[in-house]
Backbone bond lengths (Angstrom), bond angles and torsions (degrees), N, CA, C in turn:
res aa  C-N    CA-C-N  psi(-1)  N-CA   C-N-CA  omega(-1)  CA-C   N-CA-C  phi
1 X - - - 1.442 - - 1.527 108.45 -
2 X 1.330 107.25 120.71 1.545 109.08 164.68 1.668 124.87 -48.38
3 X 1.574 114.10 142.39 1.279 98.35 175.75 1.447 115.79 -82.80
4 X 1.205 142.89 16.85 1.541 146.73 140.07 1.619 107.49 -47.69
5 X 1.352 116.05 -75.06 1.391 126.42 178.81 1.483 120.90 -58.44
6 X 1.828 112.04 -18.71 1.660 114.78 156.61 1.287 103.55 -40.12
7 X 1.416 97.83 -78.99 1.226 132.92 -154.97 1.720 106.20 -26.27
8 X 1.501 96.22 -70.16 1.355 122.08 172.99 1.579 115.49 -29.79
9 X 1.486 121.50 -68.57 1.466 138.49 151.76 1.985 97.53 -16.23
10 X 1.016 107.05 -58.84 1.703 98.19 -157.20 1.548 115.36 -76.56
11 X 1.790 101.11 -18.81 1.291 99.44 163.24 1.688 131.55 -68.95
12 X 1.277 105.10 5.36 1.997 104.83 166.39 1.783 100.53 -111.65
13 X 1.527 102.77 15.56 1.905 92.04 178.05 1.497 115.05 -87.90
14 X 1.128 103.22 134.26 1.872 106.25 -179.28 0.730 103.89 -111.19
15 X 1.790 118.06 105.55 1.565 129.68 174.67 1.273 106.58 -97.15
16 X 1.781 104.19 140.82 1.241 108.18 154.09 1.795 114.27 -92.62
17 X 1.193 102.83 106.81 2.194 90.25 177.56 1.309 89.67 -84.53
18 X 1.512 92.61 154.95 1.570 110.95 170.92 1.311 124.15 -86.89
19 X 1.416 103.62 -170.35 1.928 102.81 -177.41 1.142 92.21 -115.06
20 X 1.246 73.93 148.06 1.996 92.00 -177.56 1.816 99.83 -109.66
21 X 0.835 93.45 164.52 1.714 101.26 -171.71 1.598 97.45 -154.29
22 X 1.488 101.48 143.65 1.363 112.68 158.88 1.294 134.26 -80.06
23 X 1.244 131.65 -167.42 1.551 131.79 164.63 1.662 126.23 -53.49
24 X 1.352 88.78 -25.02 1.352 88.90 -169.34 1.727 106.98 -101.69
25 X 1.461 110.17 3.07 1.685 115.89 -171.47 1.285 122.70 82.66
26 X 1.426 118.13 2.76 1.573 116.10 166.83 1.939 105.49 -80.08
27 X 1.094 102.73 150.66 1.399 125.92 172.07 1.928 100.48 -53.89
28 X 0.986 111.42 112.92 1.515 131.27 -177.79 2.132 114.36 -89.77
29 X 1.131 91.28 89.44 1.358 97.87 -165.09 1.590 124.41 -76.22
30 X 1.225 106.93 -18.93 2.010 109.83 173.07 1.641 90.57 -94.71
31 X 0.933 151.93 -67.16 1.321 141.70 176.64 1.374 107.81 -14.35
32 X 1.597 131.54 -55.61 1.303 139.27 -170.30 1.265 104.76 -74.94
33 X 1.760 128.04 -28.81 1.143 135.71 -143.96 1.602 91.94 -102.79
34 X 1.055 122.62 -46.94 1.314 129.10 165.34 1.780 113.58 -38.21
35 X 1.349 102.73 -81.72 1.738 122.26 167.71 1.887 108.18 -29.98
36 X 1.118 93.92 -59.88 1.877 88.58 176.83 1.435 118.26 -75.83
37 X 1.190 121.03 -12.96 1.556 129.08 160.16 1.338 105.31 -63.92
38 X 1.184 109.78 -70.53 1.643 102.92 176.53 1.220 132.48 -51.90
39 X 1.226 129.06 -40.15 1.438 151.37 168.95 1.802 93.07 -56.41
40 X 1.265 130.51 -78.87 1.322 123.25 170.35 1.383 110.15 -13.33
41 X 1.432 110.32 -91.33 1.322 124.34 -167.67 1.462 126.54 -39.42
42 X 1.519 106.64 -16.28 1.631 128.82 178.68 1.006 102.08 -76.09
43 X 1.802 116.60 -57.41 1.792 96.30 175.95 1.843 89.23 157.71
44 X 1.936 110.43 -9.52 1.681 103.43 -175.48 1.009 100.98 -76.15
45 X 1.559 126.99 143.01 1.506 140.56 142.18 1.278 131.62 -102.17
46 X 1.420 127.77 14.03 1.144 129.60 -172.38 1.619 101.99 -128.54
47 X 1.454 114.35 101.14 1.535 115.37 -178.73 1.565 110.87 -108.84
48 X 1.121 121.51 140.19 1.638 137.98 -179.03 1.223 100.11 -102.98
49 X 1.180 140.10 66.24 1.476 120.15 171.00 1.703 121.43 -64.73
50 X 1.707 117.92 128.06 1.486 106.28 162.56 1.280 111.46 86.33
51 X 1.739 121.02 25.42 1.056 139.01 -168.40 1.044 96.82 -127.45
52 X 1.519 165.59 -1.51 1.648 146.71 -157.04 1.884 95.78 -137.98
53 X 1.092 102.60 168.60 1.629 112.50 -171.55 1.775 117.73 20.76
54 X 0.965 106.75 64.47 1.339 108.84 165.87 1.782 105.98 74.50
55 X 1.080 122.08 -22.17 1.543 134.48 -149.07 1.554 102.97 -43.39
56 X 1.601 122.95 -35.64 1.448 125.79 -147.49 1.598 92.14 -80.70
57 X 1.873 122.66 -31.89 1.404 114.89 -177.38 1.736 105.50 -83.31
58 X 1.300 94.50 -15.08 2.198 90.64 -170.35 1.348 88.72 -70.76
59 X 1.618 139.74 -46.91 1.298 112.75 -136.19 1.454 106.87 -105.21
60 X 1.079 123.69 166.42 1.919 125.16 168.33 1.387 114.04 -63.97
61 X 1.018 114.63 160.01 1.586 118.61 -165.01 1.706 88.58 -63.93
62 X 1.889 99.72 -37.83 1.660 95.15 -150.82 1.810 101.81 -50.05
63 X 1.709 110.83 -44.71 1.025 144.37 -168.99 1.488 100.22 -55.00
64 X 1.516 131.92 -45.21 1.447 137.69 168.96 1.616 94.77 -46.89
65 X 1.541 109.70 -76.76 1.617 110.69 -155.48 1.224 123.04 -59.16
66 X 1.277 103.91 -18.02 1.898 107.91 171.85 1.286 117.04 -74.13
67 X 1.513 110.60 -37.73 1.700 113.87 169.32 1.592 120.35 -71.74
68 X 1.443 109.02 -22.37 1.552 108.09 179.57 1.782 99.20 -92.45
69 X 1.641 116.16 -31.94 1.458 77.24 160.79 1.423 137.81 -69.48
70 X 1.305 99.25 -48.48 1.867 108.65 169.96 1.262 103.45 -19.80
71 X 1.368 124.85 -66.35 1.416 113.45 -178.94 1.427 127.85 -40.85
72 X 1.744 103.03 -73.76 1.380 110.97 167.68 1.500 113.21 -18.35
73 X 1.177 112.06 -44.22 2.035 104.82 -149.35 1.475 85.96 -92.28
């Protein structure tokens, strides 16, 4: 398979990326920002943020909206 037609393939994938957290347990935001850069550039467009292991009840809303913007942008 060509990597054009990879590419293509990854645009119907619905990822959930995870949260990254630091040492100290705050939500780690260039770590994520990094990961969805790359993931972009591969070819996914469909991101779930704050959807996998429980994450959407662990975190603060504030902690939700910073990860769903990160995405957005």
């Amino acid at each position: 398979m060509s990597q054009r037609a990879f590419r293509e393939r990854l645009r119907t994938v619905q990822l959930v990326p995870i949260t990254a957290y630091d040492q100290a347990g705050n939500v780690a935001l260039e770590p994520m920002r990094q990961l969805i850069s790359r993931l972009f550039a591969a070819g996914v467009r469909c991101f779930i943020p704050c959807a996998g292991s429980a994450e959407f009840d662990c975190l603060s809303w504030r902690e939700i909206l910073s990860v769903i913007e990160l995405v957005r942008s």
